[in-house]
C-alpha positions in Angstrom: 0.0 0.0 0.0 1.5 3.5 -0.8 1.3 6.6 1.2 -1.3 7.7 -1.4 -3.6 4.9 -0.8 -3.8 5.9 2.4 -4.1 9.2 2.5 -7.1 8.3 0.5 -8.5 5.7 2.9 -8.2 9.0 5.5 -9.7 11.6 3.4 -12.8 9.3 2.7 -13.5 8.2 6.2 -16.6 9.8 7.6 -16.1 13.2 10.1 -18.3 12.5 13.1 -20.7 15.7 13.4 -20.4 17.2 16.7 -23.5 17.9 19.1 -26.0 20.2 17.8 -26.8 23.6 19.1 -30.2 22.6 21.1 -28.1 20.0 22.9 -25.3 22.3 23.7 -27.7 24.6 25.2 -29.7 22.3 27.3 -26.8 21.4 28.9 -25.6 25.4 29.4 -28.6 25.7 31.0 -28.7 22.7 33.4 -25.5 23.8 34.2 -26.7 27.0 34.7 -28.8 26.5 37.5 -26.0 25.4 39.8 -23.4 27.8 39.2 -22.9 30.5 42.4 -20.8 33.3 42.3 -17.9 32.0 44.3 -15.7 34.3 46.8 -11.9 34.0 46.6 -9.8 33.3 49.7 -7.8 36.0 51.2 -4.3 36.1 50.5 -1.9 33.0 52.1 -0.1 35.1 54.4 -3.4 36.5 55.6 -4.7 33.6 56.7 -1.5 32.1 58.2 -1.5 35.1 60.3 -5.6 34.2 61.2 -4.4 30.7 62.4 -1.5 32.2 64.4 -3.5 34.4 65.9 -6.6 32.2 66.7 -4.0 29.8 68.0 -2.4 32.0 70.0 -5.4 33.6 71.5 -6.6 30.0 72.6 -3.6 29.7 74.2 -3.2 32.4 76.2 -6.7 32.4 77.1 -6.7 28.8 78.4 -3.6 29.5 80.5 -5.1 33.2 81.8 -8.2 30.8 82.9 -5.9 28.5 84.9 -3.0 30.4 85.3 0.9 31.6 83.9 2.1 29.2 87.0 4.8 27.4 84.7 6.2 30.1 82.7 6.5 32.3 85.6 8.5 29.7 87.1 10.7 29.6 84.8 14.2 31.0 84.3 14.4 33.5 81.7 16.4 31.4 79.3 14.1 28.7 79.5 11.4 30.7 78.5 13.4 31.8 75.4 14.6 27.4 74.8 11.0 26.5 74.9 8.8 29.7 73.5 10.7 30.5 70.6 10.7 27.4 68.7 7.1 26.6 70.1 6.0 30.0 68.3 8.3 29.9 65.4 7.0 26.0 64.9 3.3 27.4 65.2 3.8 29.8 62.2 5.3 27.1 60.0 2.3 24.7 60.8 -0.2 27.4 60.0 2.0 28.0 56.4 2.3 24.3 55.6 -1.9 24.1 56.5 -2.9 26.7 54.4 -0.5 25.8 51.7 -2.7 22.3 51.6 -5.9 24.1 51.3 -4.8 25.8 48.2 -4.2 23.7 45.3 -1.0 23.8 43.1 0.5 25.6 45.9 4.4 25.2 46.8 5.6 23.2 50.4 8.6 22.9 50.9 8.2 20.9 53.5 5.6 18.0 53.6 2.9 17.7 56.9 4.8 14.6 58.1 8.1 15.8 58.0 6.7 18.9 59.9 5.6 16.4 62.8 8.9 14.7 62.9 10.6 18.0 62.8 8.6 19.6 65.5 8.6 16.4 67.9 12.4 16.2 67.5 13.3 20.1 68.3 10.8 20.2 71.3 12.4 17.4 72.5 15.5 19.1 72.6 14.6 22.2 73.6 12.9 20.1 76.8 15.8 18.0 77.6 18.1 20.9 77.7 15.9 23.3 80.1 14.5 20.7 82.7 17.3 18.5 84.7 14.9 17.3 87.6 15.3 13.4 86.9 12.5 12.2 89.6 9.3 10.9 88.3 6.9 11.4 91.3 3.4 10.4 89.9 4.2 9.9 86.6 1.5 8.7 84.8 -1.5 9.8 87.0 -0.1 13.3 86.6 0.9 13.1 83.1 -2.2 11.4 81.8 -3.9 14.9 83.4 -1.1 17.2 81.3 -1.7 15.1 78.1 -5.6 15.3 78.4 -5.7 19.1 79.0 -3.4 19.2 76.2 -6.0 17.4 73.8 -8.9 19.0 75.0 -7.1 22.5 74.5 -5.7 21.1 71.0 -9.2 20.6 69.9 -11.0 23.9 69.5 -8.3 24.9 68.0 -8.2 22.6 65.1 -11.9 23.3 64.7 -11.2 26.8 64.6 -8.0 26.5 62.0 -10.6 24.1 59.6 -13.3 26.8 59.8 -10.9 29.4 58.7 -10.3 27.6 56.1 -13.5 25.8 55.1 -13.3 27.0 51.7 -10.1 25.6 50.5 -9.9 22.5 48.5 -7.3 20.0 49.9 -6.2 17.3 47.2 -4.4 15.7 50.2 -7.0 15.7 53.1 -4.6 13.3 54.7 -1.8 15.8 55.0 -4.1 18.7 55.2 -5.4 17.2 58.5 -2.0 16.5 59.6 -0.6 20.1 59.6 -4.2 20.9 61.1 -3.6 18.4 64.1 0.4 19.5 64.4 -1.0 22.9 64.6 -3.7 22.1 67.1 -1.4 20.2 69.3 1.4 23.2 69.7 -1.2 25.2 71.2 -1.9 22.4 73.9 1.2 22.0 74.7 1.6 26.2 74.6 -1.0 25.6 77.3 1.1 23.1 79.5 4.0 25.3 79.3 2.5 28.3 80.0 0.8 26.9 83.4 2.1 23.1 84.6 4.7 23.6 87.5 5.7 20.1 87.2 9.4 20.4 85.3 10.5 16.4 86.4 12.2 15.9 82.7 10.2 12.5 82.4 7.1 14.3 82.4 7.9 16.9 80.0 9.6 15.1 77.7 7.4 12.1 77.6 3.7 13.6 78.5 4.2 17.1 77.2 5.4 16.1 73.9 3.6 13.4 73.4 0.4 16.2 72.6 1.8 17.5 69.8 2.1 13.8 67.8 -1.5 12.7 69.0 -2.7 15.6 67.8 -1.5 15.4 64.5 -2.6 11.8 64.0 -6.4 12.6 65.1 -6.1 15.2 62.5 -4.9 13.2 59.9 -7.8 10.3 61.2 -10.8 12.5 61.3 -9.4 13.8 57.8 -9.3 10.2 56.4 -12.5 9.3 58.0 -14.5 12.3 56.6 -12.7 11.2 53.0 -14.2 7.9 53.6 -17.7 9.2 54.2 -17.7 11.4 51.4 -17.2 8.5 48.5 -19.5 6.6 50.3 -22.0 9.5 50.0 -20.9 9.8 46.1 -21.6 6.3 45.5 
């Protein structure tokens, strides 16, 4: 067969006729009736700075409620080894959940490397700033720190999703990851700001132990609502 022959063959074959007008405008208007004007989300920084600020007002209203006993207690430069970080960590969570509401937008660093990275730098910063090697009551008194850190952890990561109700995360895993990492630095903002109890053991294992938790109910309650949603599609 020569290139002619076929050129032939394609130059005969019929050219499907595409949908007629009537049908193309049914369909415009079925579509029509759907469509809402849609309004777009403030800028990123914006709402990084909402979730910094919602976070930190939970925090520092828990610990007005019960009181600044533990931070007052502390020495100045344990206040700068513990606070710093905790804030500085508090503003990257808030960048790296907003960055998964917004589709196609850049992260330079991924939810669970945010987890690990927190985790590991606060338990540091802990091991270097309390020395007191007892562990009077430790688990009826740090099953009480890690529950007030929870409870505290929640509103907050309602608060952070309702900021951002109308973003669209493609990875509602990770999305509710940062969201619970968030959540659980202002818990244990809470415990730091008003538990006296600085036995290392406690800290390091009760304390801390918020911020993970935290993260993996967020990334759960994500998942699970994912799950309901395809069963609801189906």
């Amino acid at each position: 067969m020569k290139e002619s022959d076929i050129d032939g063959i394609l130059q005969s074959a019929p050219v499907p006729e595409g949908p007629r007008s009537e049908t193309l405008q049914s369909i415009a208007a079925a579509i029509r009736g759907s469509l809402r004007p849609v309004r777009p989300l403030p800028a990123p920084w914006l709402l990084t700075a909402g979730l910094v600020f919602v976070s930190a007002t939970i925090a520092l209203a828990a610990a007005a409620h019960a009181g600044f006993d533990g931070i007052e207690k502390m020495a100045p430069w344990e206040r700068a080894l513990i606070f710093i970080p905790l804030g500085a960590f508090a503003v990257v969570a808030a960048k790296t959940f907003v960055r998964t509401m917004i589709p196609g937008s850049r992260r330079r660093l991924s939810a669970g490397a945010l987890l690990a990275l927190c985790t590991l730098s606060l338990l540091g910063a802990f091991a270097l700033s309390f020395r007191d090697y007892q562990i009077d009551h430790f688990v009826s008194a740090g099953f009480a720190c890690l529950v007030t850190g929870l409870l505290h952890a929640f509103p907050a990561g309602l608060l952070a999703w309702f900021l951002l109700r109308r973003g669209f995360a493609v990875n509602a895993i990770a999305a509710g990851l940062a969201a619970g990492t968030l959540a659980g630095l202002v818990g244990l903002g809470v415990l730091e700001l008003h538990c006296v109890n600085f036995q290392a053991a406690h800290v390091l294992v009760w304390h801390t132990a918020v911020v993970p938790l935290s993260g993996a109910l967020g990334a759960t309650c994500a998942a699970v609502g994912q799950w309901i949603r395809r069963l609801a599609t189906r």
